[in-house]
C-alpha positions in Angstrom: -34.5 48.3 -18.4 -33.4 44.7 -19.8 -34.6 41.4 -17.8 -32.6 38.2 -18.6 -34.1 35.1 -18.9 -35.5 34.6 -15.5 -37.0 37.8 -15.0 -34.4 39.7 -13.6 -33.3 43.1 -13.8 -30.0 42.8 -16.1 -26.8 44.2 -15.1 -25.1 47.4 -16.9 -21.6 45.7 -17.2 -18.4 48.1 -17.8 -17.0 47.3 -21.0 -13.7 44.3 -20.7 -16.1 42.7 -17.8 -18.7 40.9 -20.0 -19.6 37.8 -18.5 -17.6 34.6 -19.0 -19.2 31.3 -18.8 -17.0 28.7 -17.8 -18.6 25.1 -18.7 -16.8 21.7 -16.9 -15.1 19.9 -19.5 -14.7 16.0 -19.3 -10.6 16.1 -18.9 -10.9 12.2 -18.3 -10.8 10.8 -21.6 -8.9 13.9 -22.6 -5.5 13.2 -24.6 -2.2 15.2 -23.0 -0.8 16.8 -24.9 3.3 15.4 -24.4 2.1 12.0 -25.9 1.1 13.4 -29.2 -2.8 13.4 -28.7 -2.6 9.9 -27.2 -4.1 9.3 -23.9 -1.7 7.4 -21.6 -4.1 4.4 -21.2 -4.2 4.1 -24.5 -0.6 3.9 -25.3 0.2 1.7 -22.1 -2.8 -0.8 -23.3 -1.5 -0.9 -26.6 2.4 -1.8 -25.4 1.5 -4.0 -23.0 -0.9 -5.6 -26.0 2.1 -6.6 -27.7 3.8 -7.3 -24.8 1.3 -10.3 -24.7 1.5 -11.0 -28.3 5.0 -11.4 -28.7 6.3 -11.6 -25.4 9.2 -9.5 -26.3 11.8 -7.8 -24.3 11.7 -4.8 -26.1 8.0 -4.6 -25.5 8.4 -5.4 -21.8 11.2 -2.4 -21.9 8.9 0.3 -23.3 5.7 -1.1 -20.7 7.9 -0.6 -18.1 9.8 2.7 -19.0 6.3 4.1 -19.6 4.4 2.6 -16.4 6.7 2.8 -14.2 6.5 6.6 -13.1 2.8 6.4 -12.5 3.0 3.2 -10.6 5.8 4.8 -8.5 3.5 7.5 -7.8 0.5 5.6 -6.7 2.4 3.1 -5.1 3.6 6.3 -2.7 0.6 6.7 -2.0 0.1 3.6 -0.2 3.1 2.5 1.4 6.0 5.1 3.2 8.8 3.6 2.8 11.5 4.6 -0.6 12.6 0.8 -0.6 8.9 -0.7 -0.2 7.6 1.4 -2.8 10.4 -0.1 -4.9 9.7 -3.3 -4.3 6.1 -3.3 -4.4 6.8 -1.6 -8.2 9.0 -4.0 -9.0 6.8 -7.6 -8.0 3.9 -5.8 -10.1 5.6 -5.4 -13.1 6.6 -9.0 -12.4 3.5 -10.0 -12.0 1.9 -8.7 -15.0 4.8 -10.1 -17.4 4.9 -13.3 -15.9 1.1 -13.5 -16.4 0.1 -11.4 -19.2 -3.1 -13.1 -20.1 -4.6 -12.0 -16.7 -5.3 -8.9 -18.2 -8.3 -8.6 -20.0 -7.8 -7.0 -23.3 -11.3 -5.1 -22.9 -9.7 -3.2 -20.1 -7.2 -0.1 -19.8 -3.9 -1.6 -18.6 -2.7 0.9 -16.0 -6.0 0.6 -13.5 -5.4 -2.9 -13.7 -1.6 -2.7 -13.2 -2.9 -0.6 -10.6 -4.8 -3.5 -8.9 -1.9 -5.5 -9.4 -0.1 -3.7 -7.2 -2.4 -3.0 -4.7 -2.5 -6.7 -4.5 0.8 -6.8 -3.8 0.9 -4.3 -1.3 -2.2 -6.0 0.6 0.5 -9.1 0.5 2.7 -7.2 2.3 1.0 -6.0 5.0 -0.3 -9.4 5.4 2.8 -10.7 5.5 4.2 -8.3 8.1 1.4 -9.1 10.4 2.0 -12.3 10.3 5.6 -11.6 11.6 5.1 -9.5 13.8 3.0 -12.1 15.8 5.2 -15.0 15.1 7.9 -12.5 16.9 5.9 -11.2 19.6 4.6 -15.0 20.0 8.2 -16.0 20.0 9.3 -13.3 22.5 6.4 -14.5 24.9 7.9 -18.3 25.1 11.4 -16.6 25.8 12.2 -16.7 29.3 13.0 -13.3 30.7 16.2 -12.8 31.7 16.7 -12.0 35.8 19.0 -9.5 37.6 21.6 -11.0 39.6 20.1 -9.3 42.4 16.8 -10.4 42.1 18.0 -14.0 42.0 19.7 -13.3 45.1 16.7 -12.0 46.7 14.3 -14.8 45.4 17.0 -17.3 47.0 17.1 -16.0 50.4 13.2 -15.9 50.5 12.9 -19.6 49.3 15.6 -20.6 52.2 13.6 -18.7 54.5 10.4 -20.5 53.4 11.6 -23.9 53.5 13.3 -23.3 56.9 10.2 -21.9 58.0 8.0 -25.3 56.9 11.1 -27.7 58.3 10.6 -26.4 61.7 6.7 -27.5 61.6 5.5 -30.5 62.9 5.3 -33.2 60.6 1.4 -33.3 60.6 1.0 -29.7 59.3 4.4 -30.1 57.1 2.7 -32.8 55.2 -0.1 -30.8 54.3 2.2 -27.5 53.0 
């Protein structure tokens, strides 16, 4: 009888069943394989590097054609709303053109177009907040509005009342 390494009886495997050893790769830093063996980092940090060089439109184009589908996606992931995921996309990318030299070279460019527009979408909710308690603030001041009936009502019991305080003498009127 065989022992493996450890000491242990060894197994008779049929034959086709051998053992396969399946070892955790990295897939990380891994290129895909639709960009040509270029990792999508890589290619976004080197458009967006000319981008920043030249500040040219056709560089912005390509950024932005090749951003914009994973923004979209993580950008879904944060907000619910078709329009406000839009949006959000859209003031990031006009964020990062409008202040290119925010980036640091150093860095991958889609994890910090990334944390562009998570800044952005912190803005928003921010900014809704703020609304919603100017509005609710608003609403308070508002006076309510009164039914017709209850105005009715309140009126009879004030006439009542100030009937009630006329007929008392003036010594205890005074103090009411």
């Amino acid at each position: 009888m065989h022992h493996d390494r450890r000491g242990r009886p060894e197994l008779k495997r049929p034959p086709g069943h051998e053992r396969i050893v399946v070892r955790p790769t990295a897939t990380r830093n891994l290129p895909r394989p639709d960009n040509h063996g270029v990792h999508p980092d890589d290619e976004a940090t080197e458009l967006f590097a000319a981008y920043r060089r030249t500040r040219s439109p056709e560089h912005a184009t390509r950024v932005y054609e090749w951003s914009v589908a994973r923004l979209r996606l993580f950008a879904a992931t944060l907000l619910k709303d078709p329009n406000d995921i839009d949006d959000a996309v859209q003031e990031a990318f006009i964020r990062a053109f409008e202040r290119p030299e925010s980036w640091r070279s150093d860095s991958p460019f889609l994890p910090w177009l990334a944390g562009v527009l998570r800044n952005v979408v912190l803005n928003h909710f921010r900014s809704e907040r703020r609304r919603k308690r100017r509005e609710s603030a608003t609403e308070d001041s508002l006076p309510t509005p009164v039914d017709p009936l209850e105005h009715t009502a309140i009126s009879e019991v004030l006439r009542v009342v100030e009937a009630g305080i006329a007929g008392l003498p003036p010594t205890y009127r005074d103090v009411v």
